[in-house]
C-alpha positions in Angstrom: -1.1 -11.2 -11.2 -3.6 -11.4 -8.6 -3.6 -8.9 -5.2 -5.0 -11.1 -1.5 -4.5 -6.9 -0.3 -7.6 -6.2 -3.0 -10.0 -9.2 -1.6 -10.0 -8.2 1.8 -13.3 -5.4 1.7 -15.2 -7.3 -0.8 -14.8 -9.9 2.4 -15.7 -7.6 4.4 -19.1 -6.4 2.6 -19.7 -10.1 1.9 -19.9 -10.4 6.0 -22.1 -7.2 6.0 -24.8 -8.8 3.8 -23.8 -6.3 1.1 -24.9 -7.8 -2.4 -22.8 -7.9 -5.4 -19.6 -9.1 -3.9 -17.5 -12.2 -3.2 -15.4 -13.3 -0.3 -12.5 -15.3 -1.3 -10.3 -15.1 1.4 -12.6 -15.9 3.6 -13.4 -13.0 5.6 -16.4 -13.8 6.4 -15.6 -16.8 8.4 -12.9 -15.4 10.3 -15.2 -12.4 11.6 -18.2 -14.7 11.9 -21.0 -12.7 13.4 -19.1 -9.3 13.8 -21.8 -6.3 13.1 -18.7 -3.7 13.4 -15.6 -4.4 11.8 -12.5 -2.0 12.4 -9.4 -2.5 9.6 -6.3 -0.9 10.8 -3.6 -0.6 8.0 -0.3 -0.6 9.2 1.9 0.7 6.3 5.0 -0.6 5.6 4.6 -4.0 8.1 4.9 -6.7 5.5 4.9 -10.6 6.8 8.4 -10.2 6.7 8.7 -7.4 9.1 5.5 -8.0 11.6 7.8 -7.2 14.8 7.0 -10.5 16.8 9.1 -9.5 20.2 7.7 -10.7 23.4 8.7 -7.4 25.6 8.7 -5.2 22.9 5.7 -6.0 21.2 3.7 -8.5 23.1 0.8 -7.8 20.8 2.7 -8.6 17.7 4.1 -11.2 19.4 0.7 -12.6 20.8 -0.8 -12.8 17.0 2.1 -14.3 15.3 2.2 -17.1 18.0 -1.2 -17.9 17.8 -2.1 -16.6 21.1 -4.4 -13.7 19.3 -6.7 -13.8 16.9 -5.6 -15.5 13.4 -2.7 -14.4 11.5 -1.6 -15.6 7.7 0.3 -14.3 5.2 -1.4 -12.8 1.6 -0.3 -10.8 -1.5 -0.7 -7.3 -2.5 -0.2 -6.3 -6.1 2.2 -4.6 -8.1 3.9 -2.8 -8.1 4.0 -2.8 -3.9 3.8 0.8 -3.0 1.6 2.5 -0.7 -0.7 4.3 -3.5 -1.3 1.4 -5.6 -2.2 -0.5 -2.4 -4.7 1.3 -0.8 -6.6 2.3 -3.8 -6.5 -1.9 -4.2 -7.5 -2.2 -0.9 -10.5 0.3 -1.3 -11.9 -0.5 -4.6 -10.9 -4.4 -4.9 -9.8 -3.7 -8.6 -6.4 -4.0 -9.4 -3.4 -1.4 -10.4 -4.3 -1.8 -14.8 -8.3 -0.9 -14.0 -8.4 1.9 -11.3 -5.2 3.3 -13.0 -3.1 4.7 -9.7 -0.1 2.4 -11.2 2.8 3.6 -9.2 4.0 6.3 -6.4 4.9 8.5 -9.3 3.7 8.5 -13.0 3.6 11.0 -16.1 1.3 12.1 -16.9 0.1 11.1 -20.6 0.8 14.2 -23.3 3.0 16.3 -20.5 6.6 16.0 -19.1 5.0 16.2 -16.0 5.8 13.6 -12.7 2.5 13.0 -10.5 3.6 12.4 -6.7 0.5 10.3 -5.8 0.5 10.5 -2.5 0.9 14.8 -2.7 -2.0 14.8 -5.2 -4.7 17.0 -4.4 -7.3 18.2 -7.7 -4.9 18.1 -10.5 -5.5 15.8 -12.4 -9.3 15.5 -11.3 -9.5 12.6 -9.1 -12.8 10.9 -10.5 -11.7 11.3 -14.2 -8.0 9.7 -13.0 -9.1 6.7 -10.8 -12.6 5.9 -12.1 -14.0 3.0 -10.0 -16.1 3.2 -7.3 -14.9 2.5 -3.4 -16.3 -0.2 -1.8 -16.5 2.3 1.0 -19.6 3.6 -0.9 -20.9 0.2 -1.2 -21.3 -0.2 3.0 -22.9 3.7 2.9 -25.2 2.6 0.9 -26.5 -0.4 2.6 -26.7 1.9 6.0 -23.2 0.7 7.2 -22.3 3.4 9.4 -18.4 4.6 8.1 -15.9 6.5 9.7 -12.1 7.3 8.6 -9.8 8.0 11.1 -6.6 8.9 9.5 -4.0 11.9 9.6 -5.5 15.9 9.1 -2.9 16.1 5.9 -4.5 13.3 4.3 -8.3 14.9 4.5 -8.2 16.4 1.1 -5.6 14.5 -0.8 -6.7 12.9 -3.8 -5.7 9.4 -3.1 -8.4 10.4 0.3 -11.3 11.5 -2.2 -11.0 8.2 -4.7 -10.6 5.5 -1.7 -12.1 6.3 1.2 -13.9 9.2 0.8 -14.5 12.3 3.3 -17.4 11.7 4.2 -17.3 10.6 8.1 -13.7 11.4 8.1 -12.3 12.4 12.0 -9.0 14.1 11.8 -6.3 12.1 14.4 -2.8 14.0 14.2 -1.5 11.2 16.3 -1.8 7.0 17.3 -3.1 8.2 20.9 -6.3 10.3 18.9 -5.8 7.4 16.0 -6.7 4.6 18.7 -9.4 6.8 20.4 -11.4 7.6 17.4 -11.2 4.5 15.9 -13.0 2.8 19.3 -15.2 5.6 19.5 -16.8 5.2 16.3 -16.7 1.7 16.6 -18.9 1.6 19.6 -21.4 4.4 18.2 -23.4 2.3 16.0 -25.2 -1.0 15.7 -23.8 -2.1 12.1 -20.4 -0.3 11.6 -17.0 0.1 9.0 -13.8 2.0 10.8 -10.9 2.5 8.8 -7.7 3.5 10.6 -4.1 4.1 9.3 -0.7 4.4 10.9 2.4 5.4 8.7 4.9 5.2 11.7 7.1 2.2 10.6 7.2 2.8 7.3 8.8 6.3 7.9 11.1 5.0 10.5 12.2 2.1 7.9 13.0 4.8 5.1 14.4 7.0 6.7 16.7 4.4 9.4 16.1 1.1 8.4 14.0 -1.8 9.2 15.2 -3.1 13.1 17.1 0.5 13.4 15.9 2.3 17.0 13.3 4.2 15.7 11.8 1.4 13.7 11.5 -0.5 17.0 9.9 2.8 18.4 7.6 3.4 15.7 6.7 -1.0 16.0 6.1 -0.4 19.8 3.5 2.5 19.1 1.8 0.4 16.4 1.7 -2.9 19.1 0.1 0.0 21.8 -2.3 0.9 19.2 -3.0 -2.4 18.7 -3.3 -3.6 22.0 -5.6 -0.2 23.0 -8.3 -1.4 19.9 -8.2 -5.1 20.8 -8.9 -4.4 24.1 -11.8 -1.5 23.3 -14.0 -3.1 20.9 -17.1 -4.2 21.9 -18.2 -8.5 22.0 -19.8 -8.2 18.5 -16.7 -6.8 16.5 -13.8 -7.6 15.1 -10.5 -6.1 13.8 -8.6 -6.6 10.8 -5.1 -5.9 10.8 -3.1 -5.6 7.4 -0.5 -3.7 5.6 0.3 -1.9 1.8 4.2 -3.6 1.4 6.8 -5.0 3.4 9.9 -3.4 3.1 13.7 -3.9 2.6 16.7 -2.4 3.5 18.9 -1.5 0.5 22.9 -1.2 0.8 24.8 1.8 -0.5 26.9 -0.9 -2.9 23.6 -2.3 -4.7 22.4 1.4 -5.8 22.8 2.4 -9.1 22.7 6.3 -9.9 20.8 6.5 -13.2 21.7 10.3 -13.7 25.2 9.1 -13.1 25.0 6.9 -16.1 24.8 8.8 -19.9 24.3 5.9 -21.4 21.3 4.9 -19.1 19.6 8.7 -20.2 19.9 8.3 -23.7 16.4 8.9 -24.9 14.8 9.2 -22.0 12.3 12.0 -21.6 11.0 11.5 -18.4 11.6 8.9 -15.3 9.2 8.1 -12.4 8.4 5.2 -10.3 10.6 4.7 -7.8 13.7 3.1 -7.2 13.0 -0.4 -6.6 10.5 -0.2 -10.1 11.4 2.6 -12.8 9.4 3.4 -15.4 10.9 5.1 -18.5 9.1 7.4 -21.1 11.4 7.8 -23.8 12.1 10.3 -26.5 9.9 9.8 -30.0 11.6 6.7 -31.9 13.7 5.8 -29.2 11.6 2.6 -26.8 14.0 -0.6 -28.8 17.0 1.2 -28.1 16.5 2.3 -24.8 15.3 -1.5 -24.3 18.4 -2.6 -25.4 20.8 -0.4 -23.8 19.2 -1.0 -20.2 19.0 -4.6 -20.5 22.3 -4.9 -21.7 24.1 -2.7 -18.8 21.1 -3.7 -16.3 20.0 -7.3 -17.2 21.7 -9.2 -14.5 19.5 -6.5 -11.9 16.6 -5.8 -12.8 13.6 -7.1 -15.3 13.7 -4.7 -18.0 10.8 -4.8 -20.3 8.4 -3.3 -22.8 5.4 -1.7 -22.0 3.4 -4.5 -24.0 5.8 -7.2 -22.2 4.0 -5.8 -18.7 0.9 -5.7 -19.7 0.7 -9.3 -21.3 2.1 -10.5 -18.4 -0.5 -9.4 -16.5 1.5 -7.7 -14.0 -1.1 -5.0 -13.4 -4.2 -7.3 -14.2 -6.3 -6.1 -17.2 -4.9 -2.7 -17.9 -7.5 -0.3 -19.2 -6.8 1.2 -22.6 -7.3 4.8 -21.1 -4.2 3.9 -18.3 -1.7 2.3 -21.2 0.1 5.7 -21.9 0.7 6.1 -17.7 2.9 3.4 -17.6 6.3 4.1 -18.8 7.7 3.2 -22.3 10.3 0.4 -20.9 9.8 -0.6 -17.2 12.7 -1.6 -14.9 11.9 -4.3 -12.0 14.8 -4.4 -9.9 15.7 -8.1 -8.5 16.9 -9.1 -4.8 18.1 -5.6 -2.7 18.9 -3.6 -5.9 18.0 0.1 -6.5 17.9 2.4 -9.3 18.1 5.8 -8.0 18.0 9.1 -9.6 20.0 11.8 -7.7 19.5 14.5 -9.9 15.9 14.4 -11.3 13.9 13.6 -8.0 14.8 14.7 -4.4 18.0 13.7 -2.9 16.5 12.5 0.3 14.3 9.9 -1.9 17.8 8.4 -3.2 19.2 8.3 0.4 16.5 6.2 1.6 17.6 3.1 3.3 14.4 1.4 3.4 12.5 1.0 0.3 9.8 -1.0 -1.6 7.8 -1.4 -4.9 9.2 -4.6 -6.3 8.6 -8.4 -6.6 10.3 -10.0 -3.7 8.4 -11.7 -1.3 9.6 -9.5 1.2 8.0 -6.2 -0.5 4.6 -8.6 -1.5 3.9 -10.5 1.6 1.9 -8.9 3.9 -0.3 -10.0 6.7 -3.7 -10.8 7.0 -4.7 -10.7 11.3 -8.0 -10.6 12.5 -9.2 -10.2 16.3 -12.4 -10.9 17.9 -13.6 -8.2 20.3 -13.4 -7.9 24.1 -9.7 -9.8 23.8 -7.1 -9.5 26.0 -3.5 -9.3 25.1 -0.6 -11.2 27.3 2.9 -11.8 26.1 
């Protein structure tokens, strides 16, 4: 399985004269003679979900009608969750070589569950996700780079193995998000700006995609992006792009796997998420656990081996070292199913109405928009 989401920054250092990397999508085309390049990630705005409304979101509704910039649809990988993503994004390798293979996996010879995206030093970052960011790369060359991203993500360890903290300005909100993003933009000749809103995403877990605050947290994210299109200077050029889409999930298509003995026979521990499980089972027990979940589960989810996943090539080339971190049988769920866990993770995580990780084209598709400088935006 290929991820469009991991091509993007080699593109981008392609464009930058930056040896040693290719440009597939094209990126260097589409930005033609940009010598500062912002990338906004919106997380959680799939293809599917891009909120196109003239009055609401004239932005949104300016790209997607062809009135702004360029806009197409591209892949991320699997599965298609925020911390797999942006380590894609920011090291152009896929989920089996940088290892961060889900938002929660166990951690080899423990019963222990690691929430990637509350990470922090344990397990050491480097020694857990070993390859370089590209990030690094456009340092290196004299790119000037600058993060502009939330204060609680300045030391997490998902910040130290993708973008780094070096040039890293704290903005607590999409007012200080748009500022500091235009700021650094304009501050040097040759530049790289990173920027990241989580506002729809939350809205769409917590109410649902097209509930009010979805449409609230949309209408921020088309002010944000109207402020940057508008700011940037003639020679740069912003790239607009997402982690997942999202779906909404009804309360008759979740199944409760703590609700279920026969679903915990011989399991040890469960992490993933909802809409991808994987299980680590007891010592001697993988066939049957196999068994009893595609029997009871077949008809809703993928259920396969560990060696099924990895021959498939659903994580590209999995590094021997990451085998162990994904689980013993692994549980894809089809069209708007869920496999929740009520008892062994929070409850609020099972109440989620929004959620992603899967293979529908709704959680893969995401957009790829990029915007010349000194635009103008009209509904």
């Amino acid at each position: 399985m290929t991820s469009d989401l991991a091509k993007i920054l080699p593109g981008v250092a392609t464009s930058f004269g930056v040896p040693g990397f290719a440009d597939p999508l094209g990126i260097t085309h589409q930005i033609a003679g940009a010598r500062r390049v912002a990338l906004l990630l919106l997380d959680g705005m799939g293809w599917h979900n891009v909120p196109a409304d003239p009055q609401r979101t004239p932005a949104f509704h300016a790209v997607m009608t062809g009135r702004l910039g360029t806009a197409r649809p591209i892949s991320t990988g699997f599965p298609s969750t925020t911390a797999t993503s942006i380590v894609s994004l920011c090291t152009g390798a896929l989920a089996g070589e940088h290892g961060i293979l889900g938002y929660t996996l166990n951690v080899p010879e423990s019963d222990r569950v690691l929430v990637h995206t509350r990470w922090t030093d344990d397990p050491d970052p480097q020694i857990w996700q070993p390859v370089p960011s590209i990030l690094d790369a456009l340092r290196a060359a004299d790119i000037a780079v600058t993060i502009v991203n939330r204060p609680d993500l300045a030391h997490s360890g998902l910040t130290q193995v993708t973008t780094g903290q070096r040039g890293y300005v704290m903005a607590p909100d999409p007012e200080a998000l748009a500022e500091g993003m235009i700021a650094a933009v304009r501050r040097e000749r040759r530049s790289f700006v990173y920027g990241y809103y989580s506002g729809m995403d939350s809205a769409a877990h917590l109410h649902g995609n097209s509930s009010a605050q979805w449409w609230k947290a949309a209408e921020t994210a088309d002010i944000l992006v109207q402020r940057l299109v508008e700011g940037l200077p003639p020679d740069a050029a912003l790239i607009i792009t997402a982690d997942h889409g999202q779906l909404d999930i009804p309360a008759s298509r979740r199944i409760d796997i703590d609700d279920d003995a026969d679903l915990c026979k011989g399991l040890r521990v469960i992490a993933g998420e909802a809409r991808v499980r994987y299980l680590y089972t007891e010592p001697g027990a993988t066939r049957d656990v196999h068994e009893r979940w595609t029997e009871k589960l077949g008809s809703v989810a993928q259920v396969l081996l560990r060696d099924q996943v990895v021959e498939r090539g659903l994580f590209g080339l999995v590094r021997d070292q990451h085998r162990a971190r994904i689980g013993d049988v692994v549980a894809i769920c089809e069209d708007d199913w869920a496999l929740v866990a009520t008892k062994r993770e929070p409850a609020a995580e099972s109440r989620l109405i929004g959620m992603h990780g899967g293979m529908t084209p709704i959680e893969k598709q995401i957009p790829l928009i990029t915007v010349a400088g000194d635009g103008t935006v009209s509904a």
